[in-house]
C-alpha positions, 0 to 999 in steps of 0.5 A: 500500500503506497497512499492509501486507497485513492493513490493506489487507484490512481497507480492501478489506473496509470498501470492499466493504460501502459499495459493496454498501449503495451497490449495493443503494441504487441498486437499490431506488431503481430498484425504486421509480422502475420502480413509480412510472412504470407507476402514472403511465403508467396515469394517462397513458393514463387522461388520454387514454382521458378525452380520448377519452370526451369527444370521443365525447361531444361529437360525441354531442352534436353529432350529436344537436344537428345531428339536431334541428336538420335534422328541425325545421329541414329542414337538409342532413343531410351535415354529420350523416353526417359527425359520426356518422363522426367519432363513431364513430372516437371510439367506436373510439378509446376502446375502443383505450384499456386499460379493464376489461372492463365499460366495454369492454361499454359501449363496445362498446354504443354503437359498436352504437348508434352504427351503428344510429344512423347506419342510422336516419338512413340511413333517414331521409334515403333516405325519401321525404316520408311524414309517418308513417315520418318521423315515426315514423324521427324518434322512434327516431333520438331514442330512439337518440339519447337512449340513445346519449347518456345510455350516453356519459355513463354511460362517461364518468362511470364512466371518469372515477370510474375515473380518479380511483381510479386517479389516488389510487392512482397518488398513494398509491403515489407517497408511499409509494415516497417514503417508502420511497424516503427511508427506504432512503436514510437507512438507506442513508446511515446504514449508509454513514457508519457504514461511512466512520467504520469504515474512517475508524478503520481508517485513522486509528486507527493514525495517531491512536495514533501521534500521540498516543504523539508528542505524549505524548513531545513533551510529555516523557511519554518511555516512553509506550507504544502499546497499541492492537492491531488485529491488522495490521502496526501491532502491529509499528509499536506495538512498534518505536515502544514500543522506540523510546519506550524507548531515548528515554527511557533515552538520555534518562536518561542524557542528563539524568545526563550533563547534570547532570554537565556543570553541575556541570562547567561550574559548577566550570569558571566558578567556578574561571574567575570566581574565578582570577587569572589572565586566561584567553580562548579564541580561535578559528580565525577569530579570534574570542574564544569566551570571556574571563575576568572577570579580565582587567579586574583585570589589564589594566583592559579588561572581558570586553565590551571583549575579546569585541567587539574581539578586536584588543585582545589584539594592540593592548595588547602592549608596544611592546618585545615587539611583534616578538616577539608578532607571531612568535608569532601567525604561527606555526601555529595549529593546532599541537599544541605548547604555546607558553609565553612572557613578554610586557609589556602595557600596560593601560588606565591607562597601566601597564607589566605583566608577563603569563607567557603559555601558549597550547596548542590545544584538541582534542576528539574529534580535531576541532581548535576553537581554541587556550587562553590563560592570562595570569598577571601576573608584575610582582610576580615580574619586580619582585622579580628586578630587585631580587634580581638589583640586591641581587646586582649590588651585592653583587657590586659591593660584593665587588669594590669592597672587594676593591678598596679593600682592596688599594689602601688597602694601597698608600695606606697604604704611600704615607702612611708613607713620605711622613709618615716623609719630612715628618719627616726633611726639616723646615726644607726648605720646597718638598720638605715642601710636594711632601710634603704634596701627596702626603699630601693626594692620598692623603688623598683617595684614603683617603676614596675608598677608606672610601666603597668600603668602606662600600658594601662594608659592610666599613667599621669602623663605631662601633655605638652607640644613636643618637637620630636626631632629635639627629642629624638637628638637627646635620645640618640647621644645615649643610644651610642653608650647603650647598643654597643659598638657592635651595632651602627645606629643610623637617624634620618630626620626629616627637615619638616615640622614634627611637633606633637603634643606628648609627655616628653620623658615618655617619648623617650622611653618609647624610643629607648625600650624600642631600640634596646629591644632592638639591640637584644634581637641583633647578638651579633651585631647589625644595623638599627635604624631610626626615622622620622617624617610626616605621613599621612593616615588615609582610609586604605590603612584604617582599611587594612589595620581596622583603626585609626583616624584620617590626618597627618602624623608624624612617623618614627619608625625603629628598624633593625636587622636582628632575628626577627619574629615568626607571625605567633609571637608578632602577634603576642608582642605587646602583652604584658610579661611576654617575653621571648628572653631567657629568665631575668633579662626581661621583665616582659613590660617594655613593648607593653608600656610602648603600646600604652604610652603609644595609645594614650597619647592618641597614637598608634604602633604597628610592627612588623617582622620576618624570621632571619630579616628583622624587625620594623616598629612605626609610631604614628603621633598625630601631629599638632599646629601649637609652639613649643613653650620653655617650661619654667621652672619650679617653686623651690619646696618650702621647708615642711612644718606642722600644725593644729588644724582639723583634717578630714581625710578619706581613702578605701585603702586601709594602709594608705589611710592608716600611713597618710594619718600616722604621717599628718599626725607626726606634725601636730594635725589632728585627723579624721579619717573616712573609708569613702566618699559616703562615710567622708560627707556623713564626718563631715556633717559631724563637724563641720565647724572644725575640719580646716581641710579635705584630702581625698582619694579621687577613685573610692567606693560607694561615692568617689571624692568629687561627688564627696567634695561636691557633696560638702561644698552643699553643706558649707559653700 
């Protein structure tokens, strides 16, 4: 079945007409050949009626040779009788053929005279020697001889006219049944290719629509429709192609809009991808890295090549530190639907430690699982800035402590102080208790130093605020560095010629410059170079960005760099507590760098420092830099001589022994004391009499109510 029902019929149809011209070919063709062959069995049969006349009248002419020859030569006349014989079966033979009538007629003349021949010569053999009847028998076998003869040829030559008509005729009818033969043949032909064309159009016009609508659409030509009709189950075909044609060419529509959209999308996708910070890959189940974004050569310094053809990478640049944990991590399941967040360190191609904020989420679409998603956004910055926020908070937690510390020990050394000064006094003349005496004082000389170091990295130190010229001071500084660094040891200055006048506790500046290069001579053993500079510098956002404090403005920098051992990063970063120390036990009390950073810090500075194993060390000072001349101080009262007194003293302090020293001491010169254990207890004394306390001294920092909020309290009962 090639169409269906109307397209089969329409192929039986065009079928039947070629078979019939076919038929009808063949039967002309029949026709033709049927006439041509009775026209030659004619001339066959003439042929032969030929061959017989010419035998008839070669045994005429035999006969009548031989009947000359035997009357002239007296010749044995059996061999005549037996010619005759022969010559009238020729005669015989020749009238069997098909001739017409009037050579029939002659035909059957001479077999007449061929019998009256044969009777004469009968005759002439039986006669007896008679010259007369021989001679007269003679005459007429030659006058039936002759006539026999003479009528043979005349057959013969009338036959042989005959022949040739017919043969001509046979020949005319030959080439015009060609003709004809070849004529119907063409028209034949003709009609049958006109008829193989038809049904070839039949067959292949519909497929010839067909691939032609295909390759219409192949060529994007999509809503190309058929409209070639013929009447059979191809209009159905046409218009399930047309429908077809259609739905193409709207999915095809929407295929181009949705197209479109996903350039924009992927166009906004590799934007957002190629212009992000953040270093962004998909990786499938296999491994594989299915996509990886430029920003990843920023951050660890391998390119988007480097990362698509060694996937490996990704594991092989972790921190060794975090290595466990990231192999945790990998070995969890891959397919699951959770999203893992988690902080990693790496280390890049340059050698460098970073810190990565790592979120890996799975990527489903459709339900269908096809990898997971990473983004890797660089948090060093982030991590530095907690290490020194939470360092600043740790020292400034130490820094409560210390001076909570040293507030109260500085109490206990003052009461020691006072007591042993008031005992040097009352045992002069007594050299060895006045030299235990003083033993006392000098350890607690050096306890009190202790305690203002604690105190200046508290930064609740007292400090002498006034413009200072940091250029004079480091001058004054340097004179004594040459005796306390060595000879080992070349100390350079370079001091800009710049205006470096801040406002600052002289002695202080030149502590933080002393314990800074003294802290540089223990770290060069062997000798090396130590430098100090100073200049103007601006603080701008870039270092409140990368250092997580500071204020915007100019500064004046000193920066202390030597060559010595240096640091590794742990022990950098644990520098300015208090008591740390990397010294052997008792060269180090562990509180210079601290009280550097306190000092530093309460004068509304800042000090950075950094270091390298096996390079050395660079400490940066950063003062704010002020506008104000440099006054000359002037110089101190002389201190007059201490005398005594009757007056009333209310005084007021928490610290038992201070307290119990200050009364013990005011009392020694004649005062009378009242004592109180804070702000509360001092205002309720003074209530008490108030018409006879002459003066208050009062510890400013008390419990319950501190000395101001007493002194204003009193200053209400008695203005």
């Amino acid at each position: 079945m090639l169409y269906y029902k109307a397209m089969r019929k329409k192929i039986i149809i065009s079928l039947s007409v070629l078979f019939a011209i076919l038929i009808s070919g063949a039967a002309a063709a029949i026709l033709l050949i049927t006439n041509s062959t009775s026209q030659l069995d004619d001339v066959v049969r003439l042929h032969q009626a030929e061959h017989f006349r010419k035998n008839l009248l070669i045994k005429a002419q035999t006969v009548q040779a031989d009947v000359y020859a035997a009357i002239h030569n007296s010749q044995t006349s059996t061999s005549i009788i037996e010619d005759i014989e022969e010559m009238n079966k020729a005669a015989a033979q020749c009238n069997s053929c098909h001739h017409s009538p009037e050579l029939r007629k002659r035909i059957a003349g001479i077999q007449g005279l061929v019998g009256e021949y044969k009777a004469k010569l009968s005759d002439y053999i039986k006669m007896p020697a008679d010259s007369k009847k021989l001679n007269r028998i003679e005459a007429e076998v030659s006058v039936i001889g002759g006539s026999l003869l003479k009528l043979v040829r005349d057959v013969d030559y009338q036959a042989h006219l005959r022949l040739q008509e017919r043969v001509e005729s046979a020949q005319k009818r030959a080439s015009r049944a060609g003709t004809i033969f070849i004529a119907f043949l063409f028209i034949a032909l003709v009609f049958t290719a006109l008829g193989a064309v038809n049904l070839i159009k039949i067959i292949t016009r519909p497929l010839d629509e067909l691939l032609k609508a295909t390759r219409a659409i192949g060529s994007g030509n999509l809503g190309y429709k058929i409209s070639y009709h013929d009447g059979t189950e191809f209009e159905d075909i046409a218009d399930n192609f047309n429908e077809m044609s259609a739905a193409i060419k709207d999915s095809y529509e929407k295929s181009q809009a949705q197209q479109k959209r996903l350039e924009e999308s992927e166009w906004k996708f590799r934007t957002l991808f190629e212009f992000a910070h953040d270093w962004e890959y998909w990786v499938a189940e296999d491994g594989k890295m299915m996509f990886v974004s430029p920003s990843c050569e920023g951050i660890t310094g391998y390119t988007q090549e480097e990362f698509m053809n060694a996937p490996d990478l990704r594991h092989k640049i972790v921190y060794l530190g975090d290595k466990a944990v990231w192999e945790r991590h990998i070995k969890d399941d891959f397919r699951s639907p959770d999203t893992e967040e988690m902080e990693i360190g790496i280390v890049t191609k340059k050698g460098e430690i970073k810190w990565l904020s790592h979120i890996c989420s799975p990527i489903f679409v459709e339900g269908k699982f096809l990898g997971r998603h990473v983004s890797n956004r660089d948090i060093t910055d982030k991590k530095r800035l907690e290490d020194q926020v939470m360092q600043s908070q740790k020292l400034e937690s130490i820094g409560t402590l210390a001076g909570g510390i040293a507030h109260d020990f500085n109490n206990m050394l003052t009461a020691i102080i006072g007591y042993a000064s008031i005992l040097k006094m009352k045992i002069k003349g007594n050299d060895a208790l006045s030299h235990n005496v003083e033993q006392i004082l000098a350890s607690a000389d050096r306890a009190s130093n202790l305690t203002r170091s604690l105190l200046a990295f508290s930064r609740q130190q007292k400090s002498a605020l006034q413009p200072v010229d940091l250029k004079e001071a480091i001058k004054r500084v340097e004179v004594f560095l040459t005796r306390v660094i060595g000879e080992n040891i070349y100390l350079k200055t370079t001091i800009t010629d710049e205006d470096l006048t801040v406002m600052a506790d002289s002695s202080q500046i030149e502590t933080i410059l002393i314990n800074l290069c003294t802290n540089a001579r223990d770290a060069m053993p062997d000798g090396g170079a130590l430098t100090i500079k100073a200049e103007l510098t601006e603080l701008d956002a870039n270092f409140i960005g990368v250092h997580g404090y500071g204020t915007a403005g100019t500064y004046a920098l000193i920066s202390v760099t030597d060559t010595g051992t240096g640091m590794d990063e742990k022990t950098r970063k644990r520098i300015f507590e208090p008591f740390f120390t990397t010294k052997e036990v008792g060269k180090g009390t562990g509180l210079g760098l601290s009280m550097v950073y306190g000092v530093v810090q309460q004068h509304g500075g800042y000090v950075t420092c950094y270091s390298e194993p096996g390079i050395g060390t660079t400490f940066k000072v950063y003062l704010p830099i002020i506008e104000s001349k440099i006054t000359t101080a002037t110089e101190m009262a002389e201190t007059a001589d201490l005398r005594g007194g009757i007056e009333t003293i209310l005084l007021a302090e928490d610290e038992d022994s201070v307290r119990e020293l200050t009364k013990y001491v005011l009392e020694g010169f004649g005062y009378k004391v009242i004592p109180a254990a804070d702000g509360e207890d001092a205002v309720n004394k003074f209530r008490e009499n108030k018409d006879n306390i002459k003066l208050l001294l009062f510890d400013v920092v008390m419990p319950r109510m501190n000395g101001r909020e007493a002194y204003a309290k009193i200053k209400e009962i008695r203005p």
